[in-house]
C-alpha positions, 0 to 999 in steps of 0.5 A, a space after each residue: 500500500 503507497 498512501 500519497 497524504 497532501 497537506 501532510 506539513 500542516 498540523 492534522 496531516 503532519 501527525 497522521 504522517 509521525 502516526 503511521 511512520 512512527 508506530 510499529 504496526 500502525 501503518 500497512 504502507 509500502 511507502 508514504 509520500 507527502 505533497 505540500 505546497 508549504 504556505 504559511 502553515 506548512 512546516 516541514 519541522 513538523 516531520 523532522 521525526 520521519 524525515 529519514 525514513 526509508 519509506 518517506 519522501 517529501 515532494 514540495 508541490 501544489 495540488 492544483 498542479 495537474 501534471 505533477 499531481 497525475 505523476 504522483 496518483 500513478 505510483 500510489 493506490 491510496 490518496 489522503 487528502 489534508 490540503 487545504 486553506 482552514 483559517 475561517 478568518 482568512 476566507 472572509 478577508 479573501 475567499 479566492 485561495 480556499 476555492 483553488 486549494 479546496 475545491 480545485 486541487 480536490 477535482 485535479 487530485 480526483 481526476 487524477 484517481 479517475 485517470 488511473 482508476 485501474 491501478 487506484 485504491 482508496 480516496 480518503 478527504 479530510 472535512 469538517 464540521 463547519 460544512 454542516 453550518 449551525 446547530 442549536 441543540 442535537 447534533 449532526 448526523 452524516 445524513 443533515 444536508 450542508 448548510 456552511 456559512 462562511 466562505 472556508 466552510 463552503 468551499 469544504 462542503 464544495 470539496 465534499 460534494 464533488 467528492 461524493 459525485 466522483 465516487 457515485 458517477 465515476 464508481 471510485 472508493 471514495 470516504 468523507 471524514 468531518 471532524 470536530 475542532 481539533 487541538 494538540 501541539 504543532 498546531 499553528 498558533 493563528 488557531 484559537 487554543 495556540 494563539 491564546 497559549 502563546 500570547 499568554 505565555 508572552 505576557 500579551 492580550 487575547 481576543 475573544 470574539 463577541 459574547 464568548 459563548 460559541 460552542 465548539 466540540 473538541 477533539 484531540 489529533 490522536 483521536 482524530 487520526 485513530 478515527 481516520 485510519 479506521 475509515 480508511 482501512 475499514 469504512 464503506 467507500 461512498 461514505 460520510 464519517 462523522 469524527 467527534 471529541 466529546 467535550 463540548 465547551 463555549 469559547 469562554 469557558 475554554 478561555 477560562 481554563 486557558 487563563 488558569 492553566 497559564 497563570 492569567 487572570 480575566 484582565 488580559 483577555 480583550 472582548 472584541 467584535 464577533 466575527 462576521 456569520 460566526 457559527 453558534 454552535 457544532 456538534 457531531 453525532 458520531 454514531 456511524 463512526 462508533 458501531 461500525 468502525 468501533 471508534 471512540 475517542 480515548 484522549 481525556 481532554 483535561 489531561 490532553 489540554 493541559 499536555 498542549 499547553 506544556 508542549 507550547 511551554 516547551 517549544 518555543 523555537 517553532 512557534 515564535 518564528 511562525 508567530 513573527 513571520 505571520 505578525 500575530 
């Protein structure tokens, strides 16, 4: 099995490539390969671990580039597709980037697959909650149509839909994974639990958005890549998978234990404007995912949160040059 994971310098992609690499068993690779086009948020510091593994080559190179992604797909049965633009506030300053990334690199990977369909496995696209829009009680399940309200959210929920299609029109086995807010170390700090860390940590203010009470259900990498792994090695191709943390907390309360946690009072945190169509509240049902697949996240998250917040404590020598490259 030759996995070809794009994306995989960022945050998610990067642990899925140390999980796979680096856990004796983990992974029925033959060889793993990484396609990453290393904007801001990609960092090749994040594989450092894997760097000289046999099995491992890095290629630096954008999904939207069909001649190389074509090359790429012909000498890998499996695709896990990570690559995208993510930053919310980023898409409603400037929406252009996330339909090329997100919904063009997606149809150029997909039409690769299709041109080798003979040879080809497993696509496996990595979404989101925020495809699924707002909810005000209850929780999603894999079937509520998508309803996203910002232009991140709709380019995912594009991305997921033409996935979805290659699959029914053209028969490839195609998987749609959309997970909760995720969190853990080498996240970049533009992010809300690293930006916060980090400003604290430095001694500087943190923005919280409008009233605060935004709820978002979080989910830890190491279960969020346990969730994947399970979907492509024993999902049902043409399926949607729902991948949820369990821990569902308002922005206020989470910035609360971010304050303790960092020796901070309430006075460093400034309340500033909400942001435009900002999302109330996600949560999943991640039903499907638990009774087929048996997944369950094992990750306690005031134990993992507090791991985070250390990892921040520790490794200063990544994130203050991301920080100062990016002006935040």
């Amino acid at each position: 099995m030759n996995i070809l994971v794009t994306g995989g310098a960022g945050f998610i992609g990067s642990h899925y490539v140390r999980t796979l690499l680096g856990t004796p068993g983990a992974a029925d690779c033959g060889r793993l390969t990484v396609l990453d086009k290393l904007t801001y948020a990609g960092n090749t510091a994040n594989l450092a671990t894997v760097w000289d593994d046999p099995r491992f080559t890095f290629v630096h190179g954008d999904v939207c580039d069909a001649g190389l992604v074509d090359k790429l797909v012909a000498d890998h049965d499996t695709v896990v597709h990570f690559a995208a633009e993510s930053h919310v506030d980023r898409s409603i300053t400037g929406a252009s980037d996330f339909i090329m990334a997100n919904v063009v690199g997606t149809q150029t990977l997909l039409d690769a697959a299709l041109h080798h369909q003979d040879s080809f496995g497993t696509f496996v696209l990595i979404s989101t909650d925020e495809v699924y829009g707002s909810i005000d009680a209850g929780s999603w399940t894999e079937s509520h149509p998508v309803a996203p309200n910002s232009p991140y959210a709709a380019a995912k929920a594009s991305s997921d839909l033409i996935t979805l299609a290659y699959g029914r029109t053209h028969g490839l086995d195609v998987r749609v994974t959309r997970c909760s807010n995720n969190f853990g170390h080498h996240h970049f700090p533009e992010k809300l639990i690293p930006l916060f860390v980090t400003n604290l940590l430095d001694g500087k203010q943190v923005p919280l958005y409008g009233d605060g009470l935004h709820i978002r259900d979080w989910l830890h990498i190491d279960d969020h890549v346990r969730g994947i792994e399970l979907v492509r090695t024993k999902g049902r191709p043409g399926e949607v998978y729902n991948i949820g943390g369990g821990t569902e907390l308002s922005n206020m309360a989470l910035t609360g234990r971010l304050l303790e946690a960092c020796d901070a009072d309430w006075d460093r945190v400034d309340h500033v404007a909400d942001r435009k169509g900002h999302d109330r509240r996600y949560s999943v049902d991640w039903t499907k995912i638990r009774t087929e697949l048996g997944y369950a996240p094992r990750r306690d998250f005031d134990s993992a949160l507090a791991e985070t917040i250390d990892w921040y404590r520790t490794h200063r020598e990544w994130w203050e040059p991301l920080k100062h490259r990016a002006g935040l």
